[in-house]
MDAnalysis code that builds the backbone (N, CA, C; Angstrom):
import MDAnalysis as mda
import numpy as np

u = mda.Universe.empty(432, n_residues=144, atom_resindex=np.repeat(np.arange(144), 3), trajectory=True)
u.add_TopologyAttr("name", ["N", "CA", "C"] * 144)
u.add_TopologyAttr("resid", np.arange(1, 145))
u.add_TopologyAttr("resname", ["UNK", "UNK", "UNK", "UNK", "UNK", "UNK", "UNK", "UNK", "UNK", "UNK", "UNK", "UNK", "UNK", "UNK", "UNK", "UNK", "UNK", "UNK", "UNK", "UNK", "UNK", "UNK", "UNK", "UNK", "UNK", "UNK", "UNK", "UNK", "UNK", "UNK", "UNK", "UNK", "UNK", "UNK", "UNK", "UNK", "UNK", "UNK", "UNK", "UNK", "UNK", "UNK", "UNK", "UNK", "UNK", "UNK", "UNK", "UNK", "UNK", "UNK", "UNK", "UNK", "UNK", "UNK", "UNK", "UNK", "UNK", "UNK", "UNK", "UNK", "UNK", "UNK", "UNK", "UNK", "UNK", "UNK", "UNK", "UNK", "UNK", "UNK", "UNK", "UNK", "UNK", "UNK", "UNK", "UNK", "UNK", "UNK", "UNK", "UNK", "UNK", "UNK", "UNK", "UNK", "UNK", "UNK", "UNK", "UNK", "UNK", "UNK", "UNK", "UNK", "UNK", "UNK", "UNK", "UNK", "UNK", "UNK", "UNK", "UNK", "UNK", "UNK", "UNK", "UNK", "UNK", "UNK", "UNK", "UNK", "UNK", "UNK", "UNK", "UNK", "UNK", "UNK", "UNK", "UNK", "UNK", "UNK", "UNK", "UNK", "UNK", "UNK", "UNK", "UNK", "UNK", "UNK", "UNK", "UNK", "UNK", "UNK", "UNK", "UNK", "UNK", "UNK", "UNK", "UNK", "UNK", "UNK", "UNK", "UNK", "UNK", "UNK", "UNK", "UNK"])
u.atoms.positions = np.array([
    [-20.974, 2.134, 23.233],
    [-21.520, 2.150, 21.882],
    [-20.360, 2.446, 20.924],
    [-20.504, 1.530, 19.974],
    [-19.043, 1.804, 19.004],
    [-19.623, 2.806, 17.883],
    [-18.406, 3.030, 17.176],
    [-18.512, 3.995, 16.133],
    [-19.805, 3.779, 14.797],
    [-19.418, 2.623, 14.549],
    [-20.637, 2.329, 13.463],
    [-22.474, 2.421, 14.068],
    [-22.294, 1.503, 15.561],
    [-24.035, 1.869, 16.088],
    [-24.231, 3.184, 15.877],
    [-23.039, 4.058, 16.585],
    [-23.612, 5.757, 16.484],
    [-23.919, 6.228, 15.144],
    [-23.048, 5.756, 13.913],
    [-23.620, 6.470, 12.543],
    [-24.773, 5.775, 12.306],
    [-24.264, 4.006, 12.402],
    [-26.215, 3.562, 12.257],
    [-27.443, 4.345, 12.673],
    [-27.286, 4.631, 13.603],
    [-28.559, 5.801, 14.637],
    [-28.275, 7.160, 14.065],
    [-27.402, 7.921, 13.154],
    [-27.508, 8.746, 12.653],
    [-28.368, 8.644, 11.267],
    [-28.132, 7.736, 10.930],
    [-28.379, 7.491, 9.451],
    [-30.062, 6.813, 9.087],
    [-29.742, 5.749, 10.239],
    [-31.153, 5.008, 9.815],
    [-32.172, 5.614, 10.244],
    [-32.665, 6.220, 11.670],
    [-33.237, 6.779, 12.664],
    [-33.913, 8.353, 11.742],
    [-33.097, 8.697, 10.969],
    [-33.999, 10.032, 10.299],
    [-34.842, 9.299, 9.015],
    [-33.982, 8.419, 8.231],
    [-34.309, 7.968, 7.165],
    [-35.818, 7.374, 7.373],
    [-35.935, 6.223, 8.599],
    [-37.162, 5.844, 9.353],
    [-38.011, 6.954, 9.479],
    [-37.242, 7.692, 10.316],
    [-38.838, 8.945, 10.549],
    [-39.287, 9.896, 9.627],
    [-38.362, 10.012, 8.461],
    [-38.819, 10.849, 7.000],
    [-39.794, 9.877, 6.505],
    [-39.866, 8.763, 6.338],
    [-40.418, 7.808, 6.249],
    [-41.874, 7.663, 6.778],
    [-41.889, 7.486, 8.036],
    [-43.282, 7.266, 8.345],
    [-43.786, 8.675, 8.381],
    [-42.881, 9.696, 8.402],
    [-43.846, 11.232, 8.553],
    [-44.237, 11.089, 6.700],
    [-43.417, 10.842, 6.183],
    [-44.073, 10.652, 4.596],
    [-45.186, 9.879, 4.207],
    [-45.820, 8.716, 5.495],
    [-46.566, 7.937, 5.165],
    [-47.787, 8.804, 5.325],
    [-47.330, 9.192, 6.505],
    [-48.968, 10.530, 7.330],
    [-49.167, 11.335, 6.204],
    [-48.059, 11.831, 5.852],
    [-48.441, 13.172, 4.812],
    [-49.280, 12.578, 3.848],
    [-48.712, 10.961, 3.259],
    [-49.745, 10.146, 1.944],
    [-51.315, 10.277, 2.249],
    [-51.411, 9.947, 3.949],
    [-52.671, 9.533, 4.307],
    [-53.417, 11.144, 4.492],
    [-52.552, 11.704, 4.952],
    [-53.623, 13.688, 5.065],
    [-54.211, 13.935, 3.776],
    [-52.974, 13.655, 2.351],
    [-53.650, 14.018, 1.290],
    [-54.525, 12.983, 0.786],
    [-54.614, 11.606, 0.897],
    [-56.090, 11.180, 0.828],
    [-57.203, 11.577, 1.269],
    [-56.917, 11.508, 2.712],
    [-58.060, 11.920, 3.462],
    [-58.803, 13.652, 3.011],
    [-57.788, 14.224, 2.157],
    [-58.570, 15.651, 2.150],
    [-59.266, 15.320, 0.654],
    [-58.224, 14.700, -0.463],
    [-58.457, 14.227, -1.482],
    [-59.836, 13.760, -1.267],
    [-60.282, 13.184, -0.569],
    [-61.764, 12.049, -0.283],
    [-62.934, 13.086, 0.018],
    [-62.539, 13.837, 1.041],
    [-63.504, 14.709, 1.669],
    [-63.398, 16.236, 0.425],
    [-62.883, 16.519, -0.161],
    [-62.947, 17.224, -1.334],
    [-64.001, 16.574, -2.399],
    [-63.547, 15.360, -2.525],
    [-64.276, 14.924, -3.585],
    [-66.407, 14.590, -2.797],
    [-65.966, 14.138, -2.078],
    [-67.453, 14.013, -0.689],
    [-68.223, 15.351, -1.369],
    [-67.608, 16.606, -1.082],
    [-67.918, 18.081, -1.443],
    [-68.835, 18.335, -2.598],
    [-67.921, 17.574, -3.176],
    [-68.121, 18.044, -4.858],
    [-69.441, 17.051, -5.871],
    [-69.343, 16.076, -4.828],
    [-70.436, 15.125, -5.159],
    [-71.527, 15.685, -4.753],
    [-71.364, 16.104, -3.652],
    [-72.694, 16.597, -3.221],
    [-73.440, 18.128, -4.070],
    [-72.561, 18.710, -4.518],
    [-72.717, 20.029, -4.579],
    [-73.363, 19.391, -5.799],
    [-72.606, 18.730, -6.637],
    [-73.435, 18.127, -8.201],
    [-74.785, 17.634, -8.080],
    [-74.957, 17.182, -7.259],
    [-76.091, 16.149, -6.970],
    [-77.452, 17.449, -6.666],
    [-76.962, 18.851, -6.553],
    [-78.025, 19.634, -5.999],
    [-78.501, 20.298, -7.419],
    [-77.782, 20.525, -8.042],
    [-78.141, 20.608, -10.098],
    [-79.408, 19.609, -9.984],
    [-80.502, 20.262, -11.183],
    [-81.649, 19.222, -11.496],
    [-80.978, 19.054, -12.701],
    [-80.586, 20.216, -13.296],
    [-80.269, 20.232, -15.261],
    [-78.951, 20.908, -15.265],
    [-78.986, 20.423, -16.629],
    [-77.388, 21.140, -17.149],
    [-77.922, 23.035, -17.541],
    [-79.086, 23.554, -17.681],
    [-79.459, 24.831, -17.197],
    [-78.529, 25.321, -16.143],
    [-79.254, 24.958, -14.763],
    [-79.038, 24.887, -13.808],
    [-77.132, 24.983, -13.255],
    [-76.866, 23.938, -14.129],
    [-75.210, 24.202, -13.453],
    [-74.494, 25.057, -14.336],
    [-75.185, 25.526, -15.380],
    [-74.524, 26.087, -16.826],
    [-74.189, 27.378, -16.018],
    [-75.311, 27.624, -15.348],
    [-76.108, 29.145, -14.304],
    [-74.935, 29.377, -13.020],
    [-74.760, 27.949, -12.607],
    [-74.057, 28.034, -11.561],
    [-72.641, 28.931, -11.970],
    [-71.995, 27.543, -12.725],
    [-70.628, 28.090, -13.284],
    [-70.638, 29.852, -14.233],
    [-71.496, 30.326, -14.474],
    [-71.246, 31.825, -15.322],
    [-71.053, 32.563, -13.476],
    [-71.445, 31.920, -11.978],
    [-71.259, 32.825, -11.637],
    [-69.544, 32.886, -10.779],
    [-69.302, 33.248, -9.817],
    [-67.431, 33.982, -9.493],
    [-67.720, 32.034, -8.730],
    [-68.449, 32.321, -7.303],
    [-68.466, 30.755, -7.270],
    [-68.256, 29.572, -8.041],
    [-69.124, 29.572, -9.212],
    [-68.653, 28.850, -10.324],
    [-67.329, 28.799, -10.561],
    [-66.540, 29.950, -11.271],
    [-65.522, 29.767, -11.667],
    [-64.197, 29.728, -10.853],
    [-65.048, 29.483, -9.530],
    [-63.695, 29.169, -8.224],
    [-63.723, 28.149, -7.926],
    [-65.379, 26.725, -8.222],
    [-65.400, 25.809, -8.583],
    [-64.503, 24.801, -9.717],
    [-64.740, 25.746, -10.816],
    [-64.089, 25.344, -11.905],
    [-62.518, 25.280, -12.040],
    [-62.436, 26.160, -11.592],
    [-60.311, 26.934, -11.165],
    [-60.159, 25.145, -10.423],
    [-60.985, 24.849, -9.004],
    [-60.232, 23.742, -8.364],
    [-60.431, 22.676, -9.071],
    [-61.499, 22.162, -9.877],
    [-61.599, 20.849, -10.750],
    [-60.247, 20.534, -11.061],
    [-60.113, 21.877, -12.221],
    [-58.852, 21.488, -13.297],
    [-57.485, 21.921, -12.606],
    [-57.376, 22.036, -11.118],
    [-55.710, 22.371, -10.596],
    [-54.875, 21.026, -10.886],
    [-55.257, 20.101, -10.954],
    [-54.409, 18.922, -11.844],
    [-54.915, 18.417, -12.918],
    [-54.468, 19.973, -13.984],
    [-54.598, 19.726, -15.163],
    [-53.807, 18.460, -15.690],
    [-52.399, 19.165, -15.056],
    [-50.905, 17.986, -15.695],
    [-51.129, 17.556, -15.116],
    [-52.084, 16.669, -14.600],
    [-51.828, 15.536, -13.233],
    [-50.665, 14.286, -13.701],
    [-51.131, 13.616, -14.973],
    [-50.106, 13.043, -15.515],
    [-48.916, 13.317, -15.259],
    [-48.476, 14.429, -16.033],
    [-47.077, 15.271, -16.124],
    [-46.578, 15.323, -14.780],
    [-47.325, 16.076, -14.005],
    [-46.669, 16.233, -12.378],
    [-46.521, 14.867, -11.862],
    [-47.250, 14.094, -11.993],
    [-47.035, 13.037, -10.944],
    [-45.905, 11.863, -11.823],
    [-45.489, 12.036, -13.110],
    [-44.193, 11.358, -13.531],
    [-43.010, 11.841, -12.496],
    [-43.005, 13.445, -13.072],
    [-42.089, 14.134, -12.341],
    [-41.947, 14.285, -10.887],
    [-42.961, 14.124, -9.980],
    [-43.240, 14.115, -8.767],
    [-42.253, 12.367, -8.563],
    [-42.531, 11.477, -9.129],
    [-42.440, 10.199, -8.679],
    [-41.032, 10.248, -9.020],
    [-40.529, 11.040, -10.328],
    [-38.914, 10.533, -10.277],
    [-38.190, 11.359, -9.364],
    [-38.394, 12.743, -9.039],
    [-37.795, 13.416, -7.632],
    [-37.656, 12.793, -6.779],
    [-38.981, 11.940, -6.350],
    [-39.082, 11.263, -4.857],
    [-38.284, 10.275, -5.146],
    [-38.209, 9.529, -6.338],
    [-37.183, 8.480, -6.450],
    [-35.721, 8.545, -6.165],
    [-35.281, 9.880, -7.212],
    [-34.131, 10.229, -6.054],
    [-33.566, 10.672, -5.190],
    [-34.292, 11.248, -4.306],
    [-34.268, 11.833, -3.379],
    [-34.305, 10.122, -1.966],
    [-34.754, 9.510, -2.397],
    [-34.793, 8.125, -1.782],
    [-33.513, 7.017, -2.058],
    [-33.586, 6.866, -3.473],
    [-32.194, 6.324, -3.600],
    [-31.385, 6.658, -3.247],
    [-30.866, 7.958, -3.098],
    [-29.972, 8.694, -2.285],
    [-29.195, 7.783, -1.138],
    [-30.404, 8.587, -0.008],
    [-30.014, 7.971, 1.089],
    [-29.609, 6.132, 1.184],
    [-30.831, 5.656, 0.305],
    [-30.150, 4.122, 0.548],
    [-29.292, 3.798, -0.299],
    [-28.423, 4.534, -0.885],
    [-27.044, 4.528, -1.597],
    [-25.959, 4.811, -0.948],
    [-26.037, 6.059, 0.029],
    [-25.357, 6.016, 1.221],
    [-25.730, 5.085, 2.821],
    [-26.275, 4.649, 2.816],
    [-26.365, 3.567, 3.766],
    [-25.966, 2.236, 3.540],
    [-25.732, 2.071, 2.332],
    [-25.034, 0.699, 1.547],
    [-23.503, 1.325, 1.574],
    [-23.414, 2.400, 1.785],
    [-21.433, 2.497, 1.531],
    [-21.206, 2.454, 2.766],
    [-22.118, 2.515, 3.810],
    [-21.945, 3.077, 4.925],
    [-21.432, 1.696, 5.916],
    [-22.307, 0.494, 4.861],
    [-21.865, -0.807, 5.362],
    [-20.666, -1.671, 4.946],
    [-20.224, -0.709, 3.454],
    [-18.738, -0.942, 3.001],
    [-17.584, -0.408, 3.914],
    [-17.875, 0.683, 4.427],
    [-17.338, 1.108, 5.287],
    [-16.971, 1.494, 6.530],
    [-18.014, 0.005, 7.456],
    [-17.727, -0.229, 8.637],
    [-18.213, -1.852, 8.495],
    [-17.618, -2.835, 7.612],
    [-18.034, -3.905, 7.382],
    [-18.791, -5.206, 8.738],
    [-18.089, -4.474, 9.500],
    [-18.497, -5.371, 10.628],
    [-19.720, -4.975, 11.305],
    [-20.565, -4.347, 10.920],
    [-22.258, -3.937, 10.990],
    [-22.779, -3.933, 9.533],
    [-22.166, -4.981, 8.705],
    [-22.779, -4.562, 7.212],
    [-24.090, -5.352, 6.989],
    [-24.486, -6.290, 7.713],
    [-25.640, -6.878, 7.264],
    [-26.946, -5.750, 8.193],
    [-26.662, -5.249, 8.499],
    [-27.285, -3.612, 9.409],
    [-27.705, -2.821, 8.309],
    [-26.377, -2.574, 7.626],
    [-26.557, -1.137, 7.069],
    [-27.476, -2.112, 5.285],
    [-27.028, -3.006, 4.935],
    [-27.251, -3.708, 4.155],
    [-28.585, -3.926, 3.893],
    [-29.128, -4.651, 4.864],
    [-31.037, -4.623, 4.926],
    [-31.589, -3.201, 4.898],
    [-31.152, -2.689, 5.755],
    [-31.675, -1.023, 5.318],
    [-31.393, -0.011, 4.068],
    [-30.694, -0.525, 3.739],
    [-29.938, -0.177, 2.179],
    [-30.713, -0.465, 1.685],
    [-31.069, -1.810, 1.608],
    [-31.814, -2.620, 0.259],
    [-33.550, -1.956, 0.425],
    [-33.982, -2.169, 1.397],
    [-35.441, -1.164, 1.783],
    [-35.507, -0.026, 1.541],
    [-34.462, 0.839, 1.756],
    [-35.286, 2.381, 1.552],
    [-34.221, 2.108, -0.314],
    [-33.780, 1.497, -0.498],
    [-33.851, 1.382, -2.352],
    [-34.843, 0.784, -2.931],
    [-34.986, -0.129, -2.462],
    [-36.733, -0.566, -2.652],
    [-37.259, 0.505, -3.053],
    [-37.877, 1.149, -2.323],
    [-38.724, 2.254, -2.141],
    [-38.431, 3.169, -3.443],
    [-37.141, 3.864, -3.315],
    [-36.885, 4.214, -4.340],
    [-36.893, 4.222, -5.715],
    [-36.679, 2.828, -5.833],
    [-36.906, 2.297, -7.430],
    [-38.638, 2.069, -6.928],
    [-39.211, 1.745, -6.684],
    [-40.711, 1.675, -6.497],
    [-41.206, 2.873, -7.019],
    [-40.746, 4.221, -6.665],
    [-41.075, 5.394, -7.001],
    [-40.842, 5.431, -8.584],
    [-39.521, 5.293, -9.021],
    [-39.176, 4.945, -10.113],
    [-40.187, 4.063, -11.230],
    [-40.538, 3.434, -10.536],
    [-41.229, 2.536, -11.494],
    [-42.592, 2.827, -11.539],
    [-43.306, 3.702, -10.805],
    [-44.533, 4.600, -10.769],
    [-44.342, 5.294, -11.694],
    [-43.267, 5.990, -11.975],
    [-43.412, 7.368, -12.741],
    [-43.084, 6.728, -14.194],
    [-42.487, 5.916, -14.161],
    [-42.742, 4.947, -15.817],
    [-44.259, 4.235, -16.226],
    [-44.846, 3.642, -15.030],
    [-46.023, 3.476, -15.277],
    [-47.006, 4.436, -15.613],
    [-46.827, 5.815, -14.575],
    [-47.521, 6.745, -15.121],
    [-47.504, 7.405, -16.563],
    [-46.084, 7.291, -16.836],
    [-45.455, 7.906, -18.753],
    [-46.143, 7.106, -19.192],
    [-46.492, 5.677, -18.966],
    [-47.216, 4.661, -20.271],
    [-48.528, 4.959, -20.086],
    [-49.162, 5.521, -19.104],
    [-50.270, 5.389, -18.965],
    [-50.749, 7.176, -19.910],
    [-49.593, 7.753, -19.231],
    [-50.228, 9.323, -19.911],
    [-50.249, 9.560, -21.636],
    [-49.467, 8.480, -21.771],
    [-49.654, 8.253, -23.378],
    [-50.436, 7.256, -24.073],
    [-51.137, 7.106, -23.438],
    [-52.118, 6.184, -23.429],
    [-53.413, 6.705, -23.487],
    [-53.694, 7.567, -22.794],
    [-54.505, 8.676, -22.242],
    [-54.281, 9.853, -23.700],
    [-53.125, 10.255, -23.867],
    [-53.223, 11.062, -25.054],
    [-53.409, 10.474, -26.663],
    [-52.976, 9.253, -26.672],
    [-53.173, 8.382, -27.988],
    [-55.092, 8.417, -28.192],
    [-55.704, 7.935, -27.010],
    [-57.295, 7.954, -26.808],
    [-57.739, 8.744, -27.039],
    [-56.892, 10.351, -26.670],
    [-57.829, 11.336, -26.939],
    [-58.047, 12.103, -28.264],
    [-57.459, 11.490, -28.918],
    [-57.236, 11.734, -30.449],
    [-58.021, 11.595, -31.569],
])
């Protein structure tokens, strides 16, 4: 095994498995996201009147109800900022995996495709968290 396979397998091999362990983590927080919300539907659905839930919420339950509604108050805000972290924290690596093919040229179409994918990704993130800025001002222009 020459010098470049071994950094290839250093480099690509974590980048891959940060990767798909990042995909699981996407899918845990849906899946709790879903079954949270499952919860909360149901719990509404047991209210006849706005009496009734007015009653609920004055009591500690209530307002431990209420506390989790609004924990993504900034949901906007966080998830710009959430999306440009992850952005660079991604570009990163496929910024160094593109030098990595400058600098063992004779595995560069290796390091090159994998470069260009986990930058993908990166600017993908990137371009979430701009969509989200247009959207959160969008959202605040409405509420006006």
């Amino acid at each position: 095994m020459n010098n470049a396979e071994t950094i290839a397998q250093i480099v690509i091999l974590p980048v891959f498995m940060g990767v798909v362990g990042w995909i699981f983590k996407l899918y845990w927080d849906w899946k709790k996201a879903r079954e949270k919300s499952s919860i909360y539907n149901h719990l509404m659905d047991r209210f006849t009147d706005i009496k009734e839930l007015n009653n609920f919420l004055q009591t500690e339950s209530g307002s431990n109800f209420l506390k989790s509604l609004t924990i993504n108050g900034g949901a906007s805000k966080n998830r710009f900022v959430s999306d440009i972290s992850r952005g660079i924290m991604v570009i990163c690596p496929g910024a160094a995996i593109l030098v990595l093919g400058w600098i063992f040229p004779e595995d560069s179409r290796h390091f090159f495709s994998s470069g260009v994918i986990v930058l993908s990704i990166g600017i993908g993130f990137l371009l979430s968290a701009a969509f989200n800025y247009m959207m959160a001002g969008k959202e605040d222009s409405g509420s006006h």
